[in-house]
C-alpha positions in Angstrom: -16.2 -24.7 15.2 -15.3 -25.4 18.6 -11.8 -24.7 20.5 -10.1 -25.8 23.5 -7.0 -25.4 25.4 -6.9 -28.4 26.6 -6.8 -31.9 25.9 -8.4 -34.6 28.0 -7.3 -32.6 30.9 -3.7 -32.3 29.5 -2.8 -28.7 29.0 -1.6 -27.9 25.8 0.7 -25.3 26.9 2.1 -27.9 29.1 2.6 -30.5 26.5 4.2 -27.9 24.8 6.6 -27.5 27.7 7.1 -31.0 28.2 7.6 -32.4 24.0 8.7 -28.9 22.6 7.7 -26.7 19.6 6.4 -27.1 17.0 4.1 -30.2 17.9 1.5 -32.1 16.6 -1.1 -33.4 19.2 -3.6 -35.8 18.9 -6.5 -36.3 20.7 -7.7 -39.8 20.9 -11.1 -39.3 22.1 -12.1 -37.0 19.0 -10.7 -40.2 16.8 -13.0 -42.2 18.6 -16.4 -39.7 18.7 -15.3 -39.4 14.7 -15.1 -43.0 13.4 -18.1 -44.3 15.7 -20.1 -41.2 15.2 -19.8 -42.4 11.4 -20.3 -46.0 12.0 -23.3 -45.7 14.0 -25.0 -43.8 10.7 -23.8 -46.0 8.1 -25.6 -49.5 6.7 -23.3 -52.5 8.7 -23.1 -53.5 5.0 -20.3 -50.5 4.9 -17.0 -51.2 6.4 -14.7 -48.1 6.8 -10.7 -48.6 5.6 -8.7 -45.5 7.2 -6.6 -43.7 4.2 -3.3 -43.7 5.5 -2.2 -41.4 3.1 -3.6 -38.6 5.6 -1.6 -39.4 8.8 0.3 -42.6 8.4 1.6 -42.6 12.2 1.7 -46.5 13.0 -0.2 -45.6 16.4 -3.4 -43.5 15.0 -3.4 -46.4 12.4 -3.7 -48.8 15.3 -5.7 -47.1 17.3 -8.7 -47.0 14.3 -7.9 -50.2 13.7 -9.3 -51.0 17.4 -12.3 -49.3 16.6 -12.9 -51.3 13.8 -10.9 -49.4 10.5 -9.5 -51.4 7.7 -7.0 -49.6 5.8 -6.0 -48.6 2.3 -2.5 -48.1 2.0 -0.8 -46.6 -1.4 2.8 -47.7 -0.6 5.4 -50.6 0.5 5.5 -48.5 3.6 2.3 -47.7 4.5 1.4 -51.5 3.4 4.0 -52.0 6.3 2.9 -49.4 8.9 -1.0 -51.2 9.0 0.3 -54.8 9.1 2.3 -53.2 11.6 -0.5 -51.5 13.7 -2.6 -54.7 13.6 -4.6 -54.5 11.0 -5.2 -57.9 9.4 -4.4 -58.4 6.3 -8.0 -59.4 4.7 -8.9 -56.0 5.8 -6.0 -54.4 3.5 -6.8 -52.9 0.1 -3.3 -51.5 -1.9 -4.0 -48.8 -4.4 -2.2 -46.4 -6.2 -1.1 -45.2 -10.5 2.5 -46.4 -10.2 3.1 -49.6 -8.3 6.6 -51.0 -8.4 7.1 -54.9 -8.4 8.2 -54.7 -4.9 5.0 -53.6 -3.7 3.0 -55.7 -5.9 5.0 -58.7 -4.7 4.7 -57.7 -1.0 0.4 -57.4 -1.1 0.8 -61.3 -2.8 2.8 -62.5 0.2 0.9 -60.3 2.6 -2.4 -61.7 1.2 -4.2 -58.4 1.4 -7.6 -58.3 0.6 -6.6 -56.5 -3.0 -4.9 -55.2 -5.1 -6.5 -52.2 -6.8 -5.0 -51.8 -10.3 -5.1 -49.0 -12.3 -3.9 -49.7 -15.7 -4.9 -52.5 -18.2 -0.7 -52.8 -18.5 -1.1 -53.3 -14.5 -3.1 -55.7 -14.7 -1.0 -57.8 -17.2 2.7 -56.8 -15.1 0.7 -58.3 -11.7 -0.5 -61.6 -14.0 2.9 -62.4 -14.9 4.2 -61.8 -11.6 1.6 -64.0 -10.1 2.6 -66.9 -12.9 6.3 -66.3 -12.2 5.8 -67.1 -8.8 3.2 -70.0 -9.2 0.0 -68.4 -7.9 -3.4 -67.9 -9.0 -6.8 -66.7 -8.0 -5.2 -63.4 -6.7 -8.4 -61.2 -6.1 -8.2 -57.5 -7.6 -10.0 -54.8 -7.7 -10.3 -52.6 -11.1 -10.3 -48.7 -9.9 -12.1 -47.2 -12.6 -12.2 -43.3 -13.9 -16.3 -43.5 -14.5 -17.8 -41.5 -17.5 -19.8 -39.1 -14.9 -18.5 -36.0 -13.4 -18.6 -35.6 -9.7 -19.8 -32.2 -8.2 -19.3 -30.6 -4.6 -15.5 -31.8 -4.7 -12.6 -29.8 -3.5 -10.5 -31.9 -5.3 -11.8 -33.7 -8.4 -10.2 -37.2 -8.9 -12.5 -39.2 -10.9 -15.1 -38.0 -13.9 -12.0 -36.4 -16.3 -8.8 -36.8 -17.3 -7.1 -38.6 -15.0 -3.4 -40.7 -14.0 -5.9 -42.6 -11.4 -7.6 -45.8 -12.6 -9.0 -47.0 -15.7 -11.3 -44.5 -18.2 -14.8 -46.5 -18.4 -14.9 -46.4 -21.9 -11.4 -48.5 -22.3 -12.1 -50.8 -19.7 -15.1 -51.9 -21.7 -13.4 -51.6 -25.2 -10.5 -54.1 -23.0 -13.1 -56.8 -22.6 -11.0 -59.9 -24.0 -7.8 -58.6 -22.1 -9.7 -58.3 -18.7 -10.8 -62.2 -20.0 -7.2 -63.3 -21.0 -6.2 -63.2 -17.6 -5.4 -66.0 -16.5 -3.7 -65.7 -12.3 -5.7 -63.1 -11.4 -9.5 -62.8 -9.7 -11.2 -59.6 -10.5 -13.8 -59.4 -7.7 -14.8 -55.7 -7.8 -14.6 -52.3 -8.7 -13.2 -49.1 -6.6 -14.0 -46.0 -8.2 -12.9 -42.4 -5.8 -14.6 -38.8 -7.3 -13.1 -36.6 -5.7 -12.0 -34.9 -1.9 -13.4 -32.8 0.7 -16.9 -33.0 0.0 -19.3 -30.6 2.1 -22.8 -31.7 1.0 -24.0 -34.6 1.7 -26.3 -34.9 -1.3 -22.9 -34.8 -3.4 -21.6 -37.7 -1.7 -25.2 -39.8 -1.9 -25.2 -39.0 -5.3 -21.5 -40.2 -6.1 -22.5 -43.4 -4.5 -25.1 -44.0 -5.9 -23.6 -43.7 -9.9 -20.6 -46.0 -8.4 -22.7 -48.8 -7.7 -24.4 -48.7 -10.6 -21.2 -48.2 -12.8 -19.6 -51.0 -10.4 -23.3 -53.8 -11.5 -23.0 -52.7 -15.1 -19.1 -53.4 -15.7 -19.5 -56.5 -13.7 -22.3 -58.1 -15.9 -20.4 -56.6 -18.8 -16.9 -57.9 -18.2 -18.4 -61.2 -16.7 -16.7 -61.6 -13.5 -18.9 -61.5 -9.6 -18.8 -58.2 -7.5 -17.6 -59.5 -4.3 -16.2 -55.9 -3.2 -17.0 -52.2 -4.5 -15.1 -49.9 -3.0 -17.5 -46.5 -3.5 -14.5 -44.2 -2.1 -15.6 -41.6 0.3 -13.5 -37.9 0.4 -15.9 -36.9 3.1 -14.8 -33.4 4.0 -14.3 -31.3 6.7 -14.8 -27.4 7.3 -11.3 -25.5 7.6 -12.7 -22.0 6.6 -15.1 -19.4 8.5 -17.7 -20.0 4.7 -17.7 -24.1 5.7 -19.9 -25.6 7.1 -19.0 -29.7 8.0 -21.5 -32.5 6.7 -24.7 -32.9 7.7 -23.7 -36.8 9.0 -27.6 -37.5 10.3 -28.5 -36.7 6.5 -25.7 -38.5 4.9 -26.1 -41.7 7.0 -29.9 -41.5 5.8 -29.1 -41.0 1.9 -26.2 -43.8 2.2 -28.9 -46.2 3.7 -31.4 -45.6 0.8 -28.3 -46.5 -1.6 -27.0 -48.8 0.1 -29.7 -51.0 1.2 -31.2 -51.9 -2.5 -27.4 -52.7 -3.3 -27.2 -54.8 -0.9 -30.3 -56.3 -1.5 -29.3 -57.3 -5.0 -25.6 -58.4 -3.8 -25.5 -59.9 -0.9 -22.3 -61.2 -0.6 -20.8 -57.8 -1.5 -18.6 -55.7 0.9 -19.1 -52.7 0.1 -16.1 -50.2 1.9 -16.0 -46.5 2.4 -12.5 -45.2 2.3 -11.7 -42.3 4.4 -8.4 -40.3 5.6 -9.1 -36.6 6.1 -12.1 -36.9 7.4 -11.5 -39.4 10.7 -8.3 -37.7 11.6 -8.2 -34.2 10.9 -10.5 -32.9 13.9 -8.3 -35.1 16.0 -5.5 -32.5 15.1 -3.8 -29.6 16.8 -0.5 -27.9 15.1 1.3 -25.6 18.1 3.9 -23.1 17.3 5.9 -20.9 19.4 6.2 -16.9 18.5 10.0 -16.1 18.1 9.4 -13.2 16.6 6.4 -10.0 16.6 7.4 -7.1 14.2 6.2 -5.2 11.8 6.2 -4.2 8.1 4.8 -1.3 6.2 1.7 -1.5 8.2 1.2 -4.6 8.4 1.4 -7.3 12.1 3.4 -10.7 11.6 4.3 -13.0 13.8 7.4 -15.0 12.8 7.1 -18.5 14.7 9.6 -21.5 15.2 6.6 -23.8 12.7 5.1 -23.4 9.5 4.4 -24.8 6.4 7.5 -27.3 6.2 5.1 -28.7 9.1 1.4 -27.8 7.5 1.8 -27.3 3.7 -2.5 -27.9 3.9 -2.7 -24.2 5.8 -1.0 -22.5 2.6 -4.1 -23.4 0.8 -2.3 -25.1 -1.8 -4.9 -25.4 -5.1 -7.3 -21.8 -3.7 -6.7 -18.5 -5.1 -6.9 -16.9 -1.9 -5.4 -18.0 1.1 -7.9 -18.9 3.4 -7.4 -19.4 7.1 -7.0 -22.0 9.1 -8.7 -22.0 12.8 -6.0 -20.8 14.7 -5.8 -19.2 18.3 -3.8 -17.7 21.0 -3.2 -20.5 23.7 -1.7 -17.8 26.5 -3.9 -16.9 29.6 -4.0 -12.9 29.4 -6.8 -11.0 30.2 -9.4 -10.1 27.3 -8.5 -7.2 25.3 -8.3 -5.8 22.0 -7.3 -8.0 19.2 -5.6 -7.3 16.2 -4.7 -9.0 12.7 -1.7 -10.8 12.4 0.0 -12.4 9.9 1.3 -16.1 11.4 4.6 -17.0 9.4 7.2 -19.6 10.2 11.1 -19.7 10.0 11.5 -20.1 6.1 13.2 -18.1 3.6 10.0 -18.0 1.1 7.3 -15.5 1.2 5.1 -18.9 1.0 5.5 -19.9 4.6 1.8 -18.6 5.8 -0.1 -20.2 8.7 -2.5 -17.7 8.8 -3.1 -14.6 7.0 -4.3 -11.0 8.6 -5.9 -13.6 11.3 -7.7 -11.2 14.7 -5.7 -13.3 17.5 -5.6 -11.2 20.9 -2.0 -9.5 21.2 0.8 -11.9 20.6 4.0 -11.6 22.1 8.1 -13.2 21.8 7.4 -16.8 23.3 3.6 -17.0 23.3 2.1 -20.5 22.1 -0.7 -20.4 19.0 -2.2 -23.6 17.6 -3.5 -24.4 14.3 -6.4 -26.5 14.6 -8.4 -29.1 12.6 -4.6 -30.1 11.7 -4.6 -33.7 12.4 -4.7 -34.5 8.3 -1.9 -34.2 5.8 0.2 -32.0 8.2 4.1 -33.9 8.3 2.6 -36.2 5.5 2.4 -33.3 2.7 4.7 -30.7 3.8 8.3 -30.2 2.6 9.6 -31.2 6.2 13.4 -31.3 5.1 13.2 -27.6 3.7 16.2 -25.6 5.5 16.9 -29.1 7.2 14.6 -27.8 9.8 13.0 -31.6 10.0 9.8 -33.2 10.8 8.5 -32.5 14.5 7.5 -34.1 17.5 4.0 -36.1 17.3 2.1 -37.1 20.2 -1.3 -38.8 21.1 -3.4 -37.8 24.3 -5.5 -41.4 25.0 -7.4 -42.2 28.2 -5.2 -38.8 29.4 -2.0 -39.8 29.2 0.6 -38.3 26.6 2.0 -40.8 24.2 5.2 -40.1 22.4 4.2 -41.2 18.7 7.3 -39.5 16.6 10.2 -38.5 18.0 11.3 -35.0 16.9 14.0 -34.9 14.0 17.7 -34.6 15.7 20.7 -33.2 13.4 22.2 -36.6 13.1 18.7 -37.7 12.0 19.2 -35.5 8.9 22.7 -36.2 8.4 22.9 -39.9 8.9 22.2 -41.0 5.2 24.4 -37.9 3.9 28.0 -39.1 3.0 30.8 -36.5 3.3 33.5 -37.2 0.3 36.7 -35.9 1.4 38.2 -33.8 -1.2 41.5 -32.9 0.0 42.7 -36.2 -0.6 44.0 -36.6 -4.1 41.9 -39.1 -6.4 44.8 -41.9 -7.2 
C-alpha cells in the first residue's frame, strides 16, 4: 500500500487548515485510474453501475457517471442523488428487501432501467401498482438467492439464508405466479454473493454459476434475458495480511465467462455492480490529536474524529480489530516510533481508529489520516452519536478543492427538533 501527503499537489495538512477537522478528502484522479483501470480489463459487453450505497455524495456519483458508471441505487434518495448527478435514467437499476410504494412509484415515473424485486409478494404489490396507474410492460429484474454457496467473501450475501432476493428453489416452485403477471416485463436476473472479495478466481467463479443460474431460470420461467446483473463485491485490501485483486487476472477470467455468454445472448447487458471497490482508494479520513495520554501502560491518542465518522475502521463483523492504514501527516524529523492507540471523542470504549498502531511520536494538534477511507465512511457510521454530526467532504479534481458536503452546524442538528414548552399549563 502506498501513501501520500498530498493530493494532486494540494497539501493535506493544508486542506485541513482551510475545510477543518475531521475531513473526508477525495481524490478524483484515483476515481478515475480506478474505474478505467477496470474498464479497460473487462469484456465491452460489461457495463459498470457505481453502488451508491458506499458514498452516495451527488458529486462522486457524477463524476463516475462521466466516466461512464451507471448506478444502482437502494433508496428514494439515492434514486434522487443519481438522476441528480446526471445519470440517465436507462442506466438506473433500483434494488433493495423492503421497498415502499413511494419508491416503487418513483422508478415507474423515472423510467429506470429496473426494478429489481426481491420477493414473489413484491412482485405482485409493483403489478398492482402498475395496473392502478394504467401501465404495463414495466421491465424487472428478479434478484435471486441461488442454491450455490459463494467462497472468498468478506461478507456473504447470497448462497444461504437470506432477507435479499428470491431462494432459487421458490422461484422455480412460483412458476405460474411469475406467469400471472400481467403489467410487468421480467427481462433478467441479478443475483449478488457476497462483498470484499480478494481472489479473483472467487469472483470468476461466482460469475460464472450466475450466468448459468440467470440461462436456466430464464428457459424455465419462460421469459428473454435482456439484462443479468452478475453483482460484483470486488474488494479491496485494508489490512497489512491483504493483498488487493489481481485485476490483469480477473479481467482475463471475466473474458473467458463472459465472452461464451455473450455469444449465446447477444442482446444481453450484462452489468457489474460495484461501490467499495471504485471509491474506497479514492478515500482519506484526517483527524486532529486533542489529546496524547496514557493509561496503565498503554499510548492513546484521543482525536476530535472517530468512528461516528468511520464505523468500517471498528472492524465491525472481525474478531479482532484490525487496522486501518493510518499515518502521521506532520513534517518532524525521523525517529523512533511507538504504538498508539487512535481514539475519537466518544463516550464508548468502541470508538477505535486504530489499535496499538507504530505512528512516529504524536503530539496535542498533530494531523493523522485514515486511508483507503473513501467507502462507507459518513454513510455507515452513527454520525449523530453525541450530536457531534457528519463532517466536512471535499473532492480534489484537476487540483482544485471542491466543497462536496458542508460540515454539520448546531442548528443543522437542531432544526427538525421541536422544543415543547412545558411551563405553560396544558388548557
Amino acid at each position: 500500500m502506498t501513501s501520500k501527503s498530498d493530493i494532486q499537489g494540494n497539501e493535506m495538512s493544508a486542506l485541513a487548515e482551510e475545510f477543518g477537522t475531521p475531513l473526508f478528502l477525495y481524490d478524483a484522479d484515483i476515481l478515475a485510474d480506478t474505474y478505467h483501470g477496470l474498464r479497460d480489463l473487462l469484456p465491452d459487453t460489461a457495463d459498470i453501475f457505481y453502488s451508491l450505497k458506499a458514498n452516495p455524495n451527488v458529486s462522486v456519483c457524477a463524476l463516475l457517471n462521466s466516466f461512464g458508471a451507471g448506478a444502482e441505487v437502494s433508496s428514494y434518495v439515492e434514486l434522487v442523488t443519481a438522476l441528480r448527478a446526471g445519470v440517465a435514467p436507462e442506466d438506473i437499476i433500483f434494488l433493495g428487501p423492503g421497498k415502499d410504494e413511494r419508491e416503487l412509484t418513483a422508478c415507474v415515473e423515472a423510467g429506470i432501467h429496473a426494478i429489481v424485486c426481491e420477493s414473489l409478494d413484491e412482485l405482485d404489490q409493483l403489478d398492482a401498482l402498475l395496473a392502478t396507474a394504467g401501465r404495463d410492460g414495466f421491465p424487472v429484474l428478479l434478484r435471486v438467492n441461488p442454491a450455490f454457496g459463494s467462497k472468498g467473501s468478506g461478507l456473504a450475501m447470497g448462497g444461504k439464508p437470506r432477507q435479499f432476493g428470491i431462494d432459487e428453489a421458490e422461484l422455480r416452485d412460483g412458476k405460474h405466479r411469475v406467469a400471472a403477471l400481467r403489467n410487468i416485463r421480467v427481462q433478467g436476473v441479478h443475483a449478488y454473493m457476497g462483498t470484499r472479495f480478494l481472489h479473483h478466481e472467487d469472483v470468476v467463479h461466482n460469475t460464472r454459476q450466475i450466468l448459468a443460474t440467470a440461462e436456466d431460470l430464464a428457459g424455465h420461467l419462460g421469459f428473454p434475458l435482456e439484462t443479468v446483473d452478475f453483482g460484483g463485491g470486488l474488494g479491496v485490501a485494508y489490512f497489512d495480511n491483504e493483498e488487493d485483486l489481481d485485476l490483469d487476472a480477473l479481467g482475463t477470467g471475466l473474458a473467458e465467462v463472459l465472452a461464451p455468454f455473450s455469444a449465446r445472448n447477444p442482446h444481453c447487458r450484462m452489468i457489474m455492480e460495484l461501490g467499495r471497490f471504485l471509491t474506497a482508494t479514492a478515500g482519506t479520513y484526517i483527524v486532529r490529536a486533542r489529546y496524547v495520554k496514557n493509561s496503565m501502560g498503554e499510548s492513546f491518542v484521543v482525536a476530535d474524529g472517530g468512528t461516528n465518522h468511520h464505523m468500517a475502521a471498528v472492524g465491525v463483523g472481525s474478531f479482532v480489530k484490525r487496522n486501518f492504514p493510518i499515518r502521521h501527516l506532520e513534517n518532524r524529523a525521523a525517529g523512533e516510533t511507538r504504538r498508539y492507540s487512535v481514539t475519537g471523542p466518544l463516550c464508548t470504549p468502541n470508538d477505535v481508529l486504530a489499535k496499538k498502531v507504530r505512528l512516529p511520536e504524536v503530539r496535542p494538534g498533530d494531523l493523522l489520516a485514515v486511508e483507503r477511507s473513501g467507502a462507507y465512511g459518513p454513510t455507515a457510521s452513527p454520525g449523530l452519536f453525541l450530536s457531534h454530526g457528519f463532517p466536512a467532504e471535499v473532492l480534489v479534481h484537476d487540483g482544485r478543492a471542491h466543497l462536496i458536503r458542508e460540515r454539520d452546524t448546531t442548528e443543522d442538528l437542531l432544526a427538525k427538533q421541536h422544543l415543547v414548552d412545558f411551563r405553560t399549563p396544558s388548557t
